[in-house]
N, C-alpha and C positions, 0 to 999 in steps of 0.2 A: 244707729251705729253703736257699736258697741266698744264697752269701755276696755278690750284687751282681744290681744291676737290670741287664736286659738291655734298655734306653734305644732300638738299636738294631732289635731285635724289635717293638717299642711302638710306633716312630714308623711302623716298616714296614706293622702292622694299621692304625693311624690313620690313615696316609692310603692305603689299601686299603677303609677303611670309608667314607670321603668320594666316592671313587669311586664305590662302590657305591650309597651313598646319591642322590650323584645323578643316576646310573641308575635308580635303584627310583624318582626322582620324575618323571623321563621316561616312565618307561614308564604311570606314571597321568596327568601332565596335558600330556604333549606337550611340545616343545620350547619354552622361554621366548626371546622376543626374539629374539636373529641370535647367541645361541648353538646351538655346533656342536662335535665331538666327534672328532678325531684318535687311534683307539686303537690300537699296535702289539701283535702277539701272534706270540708264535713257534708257529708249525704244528707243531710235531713236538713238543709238549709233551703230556702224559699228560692226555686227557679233550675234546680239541679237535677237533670234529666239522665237518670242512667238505668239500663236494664234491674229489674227487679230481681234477679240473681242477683246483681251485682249488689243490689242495697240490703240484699239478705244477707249477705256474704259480709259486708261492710256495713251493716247499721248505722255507725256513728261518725266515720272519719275514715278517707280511703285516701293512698299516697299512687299517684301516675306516675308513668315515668315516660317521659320523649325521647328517644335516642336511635333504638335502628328500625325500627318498624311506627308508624304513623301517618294518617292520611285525612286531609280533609281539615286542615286545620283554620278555621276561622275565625276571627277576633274583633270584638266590639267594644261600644263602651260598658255592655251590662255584660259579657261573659264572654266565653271561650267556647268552640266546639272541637272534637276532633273523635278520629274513629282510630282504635287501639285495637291491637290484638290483645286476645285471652283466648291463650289454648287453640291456635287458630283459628279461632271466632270473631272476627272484625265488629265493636262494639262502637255506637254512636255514646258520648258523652258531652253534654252542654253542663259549665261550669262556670256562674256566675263568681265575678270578683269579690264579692262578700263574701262568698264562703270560702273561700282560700285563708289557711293559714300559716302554710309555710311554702318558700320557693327556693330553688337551693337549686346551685348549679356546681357540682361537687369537681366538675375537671379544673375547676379556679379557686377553688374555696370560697365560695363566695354564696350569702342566703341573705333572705329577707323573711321576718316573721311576724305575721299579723296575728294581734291576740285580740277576744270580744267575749269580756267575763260579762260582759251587761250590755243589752239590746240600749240602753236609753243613755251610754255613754262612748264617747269616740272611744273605740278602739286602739290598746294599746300597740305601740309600732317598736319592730326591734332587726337592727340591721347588724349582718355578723360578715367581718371582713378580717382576712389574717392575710399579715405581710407576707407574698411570697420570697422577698428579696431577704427575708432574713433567715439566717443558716438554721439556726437554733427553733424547731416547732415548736408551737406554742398552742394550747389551749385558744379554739376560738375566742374574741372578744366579742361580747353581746352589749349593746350599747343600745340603754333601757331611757326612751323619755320620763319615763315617772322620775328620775334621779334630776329633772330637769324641769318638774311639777313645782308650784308650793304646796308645801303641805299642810 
């Protein structure tokens, strides 16, 4: 046992699982309403399957987008698959959840953003919600666990 919750780790699964979740409900009843799905992934991550154009094209970090064209979409606990177009070219993509680092669903304002500066520490977790019921727009609010770390 150990002598402290690791808060940090927990929020990271949590909203890792919200993700997922609702991707596993897209992929059963399709997109809801004029939501849409901005996913960033780094390509060169352990398990990430995409055409070799595409990783020449994108080296380091590629952003999908789910909205009117997509097919195939399947979701587990170690990744995501789905088949996109590019340029009329229907492309298979498997995108494990560790490399994902940003998810952003911009018809709500609403993202989630996983950072991983070091393999041998949990990854920092940062979730960005703005009120829609208020008049007045605002600068997203990024709301950092490290402000919630000892230091």
């Amino acid at each position: 046992m150990t002598d402290s919750i690791n808060y940090a780790h927990m929020m990271q699964k949590a909203m890792q699982g919200l993700m997922i979740d609702v991707l596993k409900n897209i992929s059963k009843d399709g997109l809801p309403g004029n939501h849409h799905y901005f996913i960033t992934f780094n390509t060169q991550s352990d398990g990430v399957i995409i055409a070799d154009w595409i990783k020449e094209r994108y080296p380091e970090e590629m952003t999908i987008v789910i909205q009117h064209w997509f097919d195939n979409l399947e979701v587990n606990d170690n990744n995501f698959s789905i088949t996109l177009n590019f340029g009329d070219n229907p492309e298979n993509l498997t995108i494990p959840w560790a490399s994902v680092s940003t998810f952003v669903d911009p018809s709500v304002e609403f993202g989630l953003s996983f950072k991983d500066d070091n393999q041998d520490q949990i990854p920092e977790s940062k979730m960005v919600i703005i009120d829609e019921d208020d008049d007045e727009k605002k600068d997203a609010e990024i709301v950092s666990l490290d402000s919630f770390r000892k230091k």
